[in-house]
C-alpha positions in Angstrom: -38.4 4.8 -12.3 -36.1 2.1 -12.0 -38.0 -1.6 -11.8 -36.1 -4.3 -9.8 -36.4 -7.7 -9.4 -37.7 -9.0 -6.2 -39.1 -11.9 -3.8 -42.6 -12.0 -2.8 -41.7 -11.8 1.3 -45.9 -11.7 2.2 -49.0 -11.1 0.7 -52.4 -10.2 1.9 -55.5 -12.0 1.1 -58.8 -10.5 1.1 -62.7 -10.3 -0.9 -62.6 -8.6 -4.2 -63.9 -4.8 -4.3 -67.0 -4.2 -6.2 -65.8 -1.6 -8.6 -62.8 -0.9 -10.5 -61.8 2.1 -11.9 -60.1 3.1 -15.0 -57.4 6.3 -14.8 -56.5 7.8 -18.0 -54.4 11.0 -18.4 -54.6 13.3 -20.7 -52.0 12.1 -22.8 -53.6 8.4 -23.2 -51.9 6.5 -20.5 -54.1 4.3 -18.9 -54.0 1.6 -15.6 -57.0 -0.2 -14.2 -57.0 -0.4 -10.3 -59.2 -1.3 -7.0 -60.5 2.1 -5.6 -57.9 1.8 -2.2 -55.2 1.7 -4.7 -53.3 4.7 -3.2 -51.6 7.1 -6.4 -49.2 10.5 -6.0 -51.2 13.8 -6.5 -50.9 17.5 -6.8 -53.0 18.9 -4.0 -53.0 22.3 -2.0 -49.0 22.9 -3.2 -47.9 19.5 -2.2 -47.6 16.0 -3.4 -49.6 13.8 -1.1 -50.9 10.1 -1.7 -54.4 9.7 -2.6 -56.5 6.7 -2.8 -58.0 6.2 -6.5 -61.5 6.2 -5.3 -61.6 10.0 -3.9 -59.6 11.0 -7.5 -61.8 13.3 -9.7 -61.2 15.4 -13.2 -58.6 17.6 -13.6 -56.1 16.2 -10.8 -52.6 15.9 -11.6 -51.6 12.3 -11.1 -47.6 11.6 -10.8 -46.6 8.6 -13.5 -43.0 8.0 -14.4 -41.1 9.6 -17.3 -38.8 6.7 -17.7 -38.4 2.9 -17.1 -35.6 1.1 -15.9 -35.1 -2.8 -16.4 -32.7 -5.1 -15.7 -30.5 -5.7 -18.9 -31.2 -9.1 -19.5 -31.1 -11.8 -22.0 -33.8 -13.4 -22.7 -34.4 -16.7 -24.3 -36.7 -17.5 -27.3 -39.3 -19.9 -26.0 -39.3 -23.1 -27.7 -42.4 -24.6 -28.8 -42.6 -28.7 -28.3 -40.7 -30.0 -31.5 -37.2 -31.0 -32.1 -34.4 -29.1 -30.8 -30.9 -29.2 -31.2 -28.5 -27.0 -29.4 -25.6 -25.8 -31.0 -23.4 -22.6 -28.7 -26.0 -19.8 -29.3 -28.0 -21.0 -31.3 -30.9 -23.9 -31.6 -31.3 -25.9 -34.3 -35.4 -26.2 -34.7 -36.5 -29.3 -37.0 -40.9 -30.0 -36.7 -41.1 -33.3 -37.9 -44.2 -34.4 -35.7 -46.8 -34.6 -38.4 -44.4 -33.3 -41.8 -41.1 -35.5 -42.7 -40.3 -33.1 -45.2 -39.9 -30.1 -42.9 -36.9 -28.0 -43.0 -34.8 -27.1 -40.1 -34.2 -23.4 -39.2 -31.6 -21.7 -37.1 -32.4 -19.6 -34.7 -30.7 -17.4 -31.7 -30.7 -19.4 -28.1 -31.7 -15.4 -27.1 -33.5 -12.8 -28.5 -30.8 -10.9 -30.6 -31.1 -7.7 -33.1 -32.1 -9.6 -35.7 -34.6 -11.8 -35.0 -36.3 -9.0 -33.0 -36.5 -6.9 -36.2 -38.4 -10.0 -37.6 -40.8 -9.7 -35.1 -41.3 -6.3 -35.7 -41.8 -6.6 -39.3 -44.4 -9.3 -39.2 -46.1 -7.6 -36.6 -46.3 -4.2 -38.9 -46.9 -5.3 -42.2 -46.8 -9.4 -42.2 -48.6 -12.3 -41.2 -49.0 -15.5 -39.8 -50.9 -17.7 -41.6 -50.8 -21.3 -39.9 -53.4 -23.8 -41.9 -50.5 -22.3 -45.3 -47.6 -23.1 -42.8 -46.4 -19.5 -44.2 -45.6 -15.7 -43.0 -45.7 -13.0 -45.3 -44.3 -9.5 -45.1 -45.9 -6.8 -47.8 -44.0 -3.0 -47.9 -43.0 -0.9 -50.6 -39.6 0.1 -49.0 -36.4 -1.9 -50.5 -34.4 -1.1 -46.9 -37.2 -3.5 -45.6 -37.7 -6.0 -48.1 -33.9 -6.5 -48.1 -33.2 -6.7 -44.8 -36.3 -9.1 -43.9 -34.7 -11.7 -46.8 -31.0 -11.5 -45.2 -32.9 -12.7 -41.9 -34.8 -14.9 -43.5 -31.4 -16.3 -45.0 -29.8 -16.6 -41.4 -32.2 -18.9 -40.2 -32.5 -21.0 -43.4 -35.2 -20.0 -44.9 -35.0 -19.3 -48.7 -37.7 -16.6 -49.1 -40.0 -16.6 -52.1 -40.7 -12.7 -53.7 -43.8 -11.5 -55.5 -45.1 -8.6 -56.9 -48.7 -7.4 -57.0 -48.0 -4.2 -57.9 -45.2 -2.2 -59.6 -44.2 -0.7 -55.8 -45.3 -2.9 -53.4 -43.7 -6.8 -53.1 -44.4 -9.7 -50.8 -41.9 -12.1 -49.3 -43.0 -15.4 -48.4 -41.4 -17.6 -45.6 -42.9 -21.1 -46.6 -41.7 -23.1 -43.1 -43.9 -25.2 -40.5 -41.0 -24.7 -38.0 -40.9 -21.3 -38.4 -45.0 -20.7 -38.1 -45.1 -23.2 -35.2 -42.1 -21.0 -33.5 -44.1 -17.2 -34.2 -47.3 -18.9 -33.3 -45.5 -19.4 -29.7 -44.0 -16.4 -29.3 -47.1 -14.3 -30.0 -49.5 -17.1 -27.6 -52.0 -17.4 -31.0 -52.7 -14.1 -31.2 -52.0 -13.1 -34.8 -55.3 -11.7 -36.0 -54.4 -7.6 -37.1 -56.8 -6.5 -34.3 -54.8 -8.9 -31.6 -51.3 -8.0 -32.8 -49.1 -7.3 -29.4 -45.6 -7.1 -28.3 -44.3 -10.3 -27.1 -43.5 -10.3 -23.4 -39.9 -11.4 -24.5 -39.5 -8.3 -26.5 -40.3 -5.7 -24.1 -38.4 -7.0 -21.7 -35.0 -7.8 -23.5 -32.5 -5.4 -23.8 -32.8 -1.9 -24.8 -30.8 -2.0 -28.3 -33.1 -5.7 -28.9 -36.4 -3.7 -27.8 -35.1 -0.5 -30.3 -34.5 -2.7 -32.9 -38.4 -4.7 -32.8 -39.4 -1.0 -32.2 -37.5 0.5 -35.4 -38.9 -2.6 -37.8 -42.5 -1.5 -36.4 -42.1 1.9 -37.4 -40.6 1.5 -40.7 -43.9 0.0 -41.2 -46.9 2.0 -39.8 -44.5 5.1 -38.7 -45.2 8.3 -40.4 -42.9 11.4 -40.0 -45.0 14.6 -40.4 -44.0 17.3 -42.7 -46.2 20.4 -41.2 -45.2 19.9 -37.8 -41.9 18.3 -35.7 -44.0 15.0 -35.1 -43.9 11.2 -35.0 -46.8 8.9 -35.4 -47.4 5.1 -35.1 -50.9 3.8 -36.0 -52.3 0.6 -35.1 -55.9 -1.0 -34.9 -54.4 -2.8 -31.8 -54.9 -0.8 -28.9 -52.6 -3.6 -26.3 -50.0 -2.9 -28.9 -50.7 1.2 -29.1 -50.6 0.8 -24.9 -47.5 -1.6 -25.6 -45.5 1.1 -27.2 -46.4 3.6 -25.4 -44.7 1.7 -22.5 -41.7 0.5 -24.2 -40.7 4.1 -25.5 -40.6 5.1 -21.9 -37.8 2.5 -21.3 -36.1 5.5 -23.7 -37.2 8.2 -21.8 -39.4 9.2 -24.6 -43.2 10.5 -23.6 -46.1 9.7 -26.3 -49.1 10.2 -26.6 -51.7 8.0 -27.0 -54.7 9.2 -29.2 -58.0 7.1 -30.5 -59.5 8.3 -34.0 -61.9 6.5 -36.3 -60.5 6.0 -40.1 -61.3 3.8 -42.8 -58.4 1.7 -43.9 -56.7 3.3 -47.5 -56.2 0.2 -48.7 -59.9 -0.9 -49.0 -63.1 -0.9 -51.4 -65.9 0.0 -48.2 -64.7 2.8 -46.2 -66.1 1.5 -43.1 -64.6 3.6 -40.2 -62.8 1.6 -37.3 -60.9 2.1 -34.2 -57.7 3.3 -34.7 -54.6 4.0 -32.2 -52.2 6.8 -32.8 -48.7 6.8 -30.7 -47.4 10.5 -31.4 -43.6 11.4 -30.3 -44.2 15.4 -30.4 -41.2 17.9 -30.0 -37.6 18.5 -31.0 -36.1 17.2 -27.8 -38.4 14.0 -27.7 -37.4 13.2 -31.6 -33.9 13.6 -31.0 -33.9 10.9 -28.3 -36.3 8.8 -30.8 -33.8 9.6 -33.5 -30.3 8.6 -31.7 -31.9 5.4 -30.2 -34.3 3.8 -32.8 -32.1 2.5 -35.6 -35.1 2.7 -38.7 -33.7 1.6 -41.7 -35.9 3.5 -44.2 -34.2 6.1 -45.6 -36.7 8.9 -45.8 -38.1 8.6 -42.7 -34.6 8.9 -41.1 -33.8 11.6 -43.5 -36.7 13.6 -42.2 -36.0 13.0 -38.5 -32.6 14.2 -39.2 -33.8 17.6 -40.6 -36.2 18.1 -37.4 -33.5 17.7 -35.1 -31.1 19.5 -36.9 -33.4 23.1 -37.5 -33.2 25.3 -33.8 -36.6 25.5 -32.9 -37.9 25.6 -28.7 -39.5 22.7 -27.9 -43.7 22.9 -27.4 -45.3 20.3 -26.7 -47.7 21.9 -24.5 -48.1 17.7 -22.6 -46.0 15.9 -19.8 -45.8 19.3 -17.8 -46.3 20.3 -14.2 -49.0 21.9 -12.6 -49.4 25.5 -13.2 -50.0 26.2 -9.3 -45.8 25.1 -9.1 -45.0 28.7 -10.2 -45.9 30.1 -7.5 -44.0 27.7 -5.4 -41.3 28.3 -7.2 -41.9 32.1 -6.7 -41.8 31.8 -3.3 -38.4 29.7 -3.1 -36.4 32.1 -5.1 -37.4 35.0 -3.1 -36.6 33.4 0.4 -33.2 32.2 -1.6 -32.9 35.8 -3.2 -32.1 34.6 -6.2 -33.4 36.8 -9.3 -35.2 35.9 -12.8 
């Protein structure tokens, strides 16, 4: 489905319908709409518009396998402090209520980099605004590494701890910087409101892969029984998020809800959880050619999935059974053998 850029020519104004209903397929993709909201179904051998209201179980409901955006650029929103411009790049300097404030450097548009950033904070950091810090926790040099050299870019001369032998935390100590992130993500930063900035999901592809590959080098798992990718959030706008933003890739997920206490805690209280699965060879070889991750065994994994000659399964994303015999039909009026 290719989505275009248009001018509002008219509108309609009318009373609000009582009800609104809720699709969700069987793979976890979900839209709210008014019940004269017409949809493409399956019925009778044909593909006919329905309205949502007269929908019911079990109907097969057309939704696109890939999105198509405008490659754009897209500028970083500046929050209201100082701002310098310099070519591509803005010069950032908060000195509303702090003197002593440092200046960063950051892109005039969303670039690789900075997207990565955002990814990384958004899987293992956070914001922390009354400490004027962000911190980013993994146990993965590629990641630790590559979140200081960005750090470094902009300015920002990151402070690195250990709590454990593994595991380190970098610290971004920057009022600019937290000011800037606290923008971008419109004050949500609690772990249950994380989200993908409106900015990121409609950049560019390769700026989008990149805020999607710092994600999943943080809360991505490659399976070892089965050819599978999963993403795990407690968010489920960002679980719905990716789900949409991997389509832009031609990639379908699925979207599955599972309650799980968190590893890292003393009460296993169970909460919501969101899983984005990427099942099949042919799905994980699109995954693996356009989502640069950076940690080595996870790309080491995907590389032996893709490379073993197995038939694709995924037993989701597939057409109604009642097409055979459409099919059928066609190749005998055609004479065409099978």
């Amino acid at each position: 489905m290719k989505i275009v850029k248009k001018d509002i020519s008219a509108f309609i104004k009318r009373k609000g319908e009582k009800y609104l209903y809720k699709l969700t397929t069987k793979i976890g993709k979900s839209v709210v709409t008014t019940g004269c909201h017409p949809v493409m179904v399956f019925r009778d051998g044909r593909i006919v518009s329905e309205v949502v209201e007269n929908l019911k179980n079990g109907d097969f409901v057309a939704t696109p396998r890939k999105l198509d955006f405008a490659e754009i650029d897209i500028k970083i929103p500046i929050p209201e402090i100082e701002a310098i411009y310099e070519g591509d790049h803005v010069i950032l300097h908060d000195n509303a209520k702090r003197s002593f404030a440092k200046k960063i450097k950051i892109p005039l548009y969303l670039n690789e980099e900075f997207s990565r950033l955002l990814g990384y904070l958004v899987g293992d950091g956070c914001i922390l605004p009354k400490a004027n810090r962000c911190d980013l926790t993994n146990c993965d040099n590629e990641i630790i590494e590559d979140f200081i050299g960005i750090s470094r870019q902009m300015g920002i001369e990151p402070f690195v701890y250990s709590k454990k032998s593994i595991t380190k935390t970098v610290a971004l100590n920057s009022i600019t910087l937290v000011k800037l992130l606290t923008n971008i993500f419109k004050n949500r930063i609690k772990k249950e409101q994380k989200n993908m900035p409106d900015i990121v999901m409609f950049s560019r592809k390769h700026v989008l892969a990149n805020f999607l590959a710092a994600l999943f080098d943080c809360d991505g798992t490659v399976r070892k029984d089965n050819p599978t990718f999963e993403y795990t959030t407690m968010s489920e706008t960002l679980a719905d998020q990716v789900q949409l933003a991997l389509l832009r890739f031609g990639i379908v997920s699925r979207k599955i809800k599972k309650m799980k206490a968190a590893t890292n805690t003393k009460n296993k209280i169970k909460k919501e959880y969101f899983y984005i699965t990427i099942e099949g060879k042919e799905k994980l070889e699109i995954f693996y050619k356009n989502i640069p991750l950076r940690c080595g065994h996870k790309r080491e994994r995907l590389g032996k999935i893709i490379s073993k000659n197995v038939i694709p399964n995924t037993n989701n994303d597939l057409i109604p059974q009642e097409v055979n015999q459409i099919v059928k039909q066609c190749t005998k009026l055609l004479g065409i053998e099978y």
